[in-house]
C-alpha positions in Angstrom: 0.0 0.0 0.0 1.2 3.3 -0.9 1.8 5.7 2.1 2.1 8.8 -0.3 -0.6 9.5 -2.2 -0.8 13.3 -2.4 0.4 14.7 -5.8 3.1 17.4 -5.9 3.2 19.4 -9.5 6.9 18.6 -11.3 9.2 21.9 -11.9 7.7 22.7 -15.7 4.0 22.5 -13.9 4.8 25.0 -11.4 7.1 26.8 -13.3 3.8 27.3 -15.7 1.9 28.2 -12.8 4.3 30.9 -11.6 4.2 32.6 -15.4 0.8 32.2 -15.4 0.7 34.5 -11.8 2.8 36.7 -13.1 1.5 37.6 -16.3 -1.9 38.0 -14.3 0.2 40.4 -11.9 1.7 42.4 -14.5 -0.9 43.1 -16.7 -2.7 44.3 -13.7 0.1 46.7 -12.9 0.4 47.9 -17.0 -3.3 48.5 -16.8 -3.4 50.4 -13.7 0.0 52.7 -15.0 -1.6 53.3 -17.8 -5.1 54.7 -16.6 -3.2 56.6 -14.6 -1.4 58.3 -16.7 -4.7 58.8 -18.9 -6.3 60.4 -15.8 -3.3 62.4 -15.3 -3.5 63.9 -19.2 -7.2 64.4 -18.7 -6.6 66.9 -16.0 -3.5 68.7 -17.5 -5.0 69.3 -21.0 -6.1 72.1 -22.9 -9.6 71.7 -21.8 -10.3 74.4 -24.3 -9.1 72.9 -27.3 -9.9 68.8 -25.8 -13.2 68.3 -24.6 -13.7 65.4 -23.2 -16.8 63.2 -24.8 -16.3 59.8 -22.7 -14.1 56.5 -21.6 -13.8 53.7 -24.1 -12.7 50.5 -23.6 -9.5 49.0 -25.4 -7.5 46.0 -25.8 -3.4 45.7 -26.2 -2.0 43.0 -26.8 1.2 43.1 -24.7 4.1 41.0 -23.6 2.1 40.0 -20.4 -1.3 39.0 -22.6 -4.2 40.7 -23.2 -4.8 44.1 -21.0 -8.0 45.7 -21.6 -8.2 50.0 -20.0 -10.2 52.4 -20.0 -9.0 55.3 -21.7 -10.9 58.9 -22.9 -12.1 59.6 -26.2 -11.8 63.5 -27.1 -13.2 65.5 -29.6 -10.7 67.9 -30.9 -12.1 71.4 -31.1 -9.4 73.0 -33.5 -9.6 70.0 -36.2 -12.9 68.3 -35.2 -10.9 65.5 -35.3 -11.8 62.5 -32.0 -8.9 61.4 -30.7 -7.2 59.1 -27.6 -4.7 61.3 -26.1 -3.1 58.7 -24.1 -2.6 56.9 -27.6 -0.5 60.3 -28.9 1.4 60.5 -25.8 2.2 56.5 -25.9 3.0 56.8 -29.7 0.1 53.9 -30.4 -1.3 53.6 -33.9 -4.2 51.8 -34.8 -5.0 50.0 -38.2 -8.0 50.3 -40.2 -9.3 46.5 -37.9 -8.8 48.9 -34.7 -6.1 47.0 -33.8 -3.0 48.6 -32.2 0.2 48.1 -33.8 3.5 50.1 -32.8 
C-alpha cells in the first residue's frame, strides 16, 4: 500500500503556474499605469481645445497578454478631429481593424 498518495506538481508545472501569476500580476500593474497616466492627461489638457466626450474601452496585446483599459475619447475642437490622447502620448497607432500596432 502506498503511504504517499498526495500529488506534488513537477518543476515545468509550477514553473507554468508561476508565469501564469505573473502575467496575471503584471498586466494588472500595466493597466493600472496606464489609466493613470490617462487620468493624469485628462486633467493637464487644454480643456479648451480637448473636450472630453467619454471612456472607451480598449484592448493591447502586450508581452504580459491581453490588457483591456479604460482610456478617454476626445473631440478635438481646432480639427474636429476624435482622438485618444493617451494613444499620442504613448506613440500607439491603430490600423484600419482597430487593432493597435506600434
Amino acid at each position: 500500500m502506498e503511504k504517499n498518495i498526495t500529488k506534488y506538481p513537477n518543476l515545468k508545472e509550477i514553473e507554468q503556474m508561476v508565469w501564469r501569476q505573473l502575467q496575471d500580476t503584471f498586466s494588472s500593474v500595466m493597466k493600472n499605469i496606464l489609466e493613470d497616466m490617462d487620468q493624469q492627461i485628462a486633467e493637464e489638457r487644454d480643456k479648451k481645445r480637448y473636450r472630453l466626450i467619454d471612456k472607451r474601452k480598449y484592448h493591447i496585446t502586450s508581452l504580459f497578454g491581453e490588457i483591456e483599459l479604460n482610456r478617454n475619447y476626445y473631440r478635438d475642437r481646432e480639427t474636429g478631429e476624435y482622438v485618444f490622447l493617451l494613444d499620442r502620448y504613448l506613440e500607439f497607432h491603430e490600423n484600419i481593424t482597430g487593432k493597435q500596432i506600434r
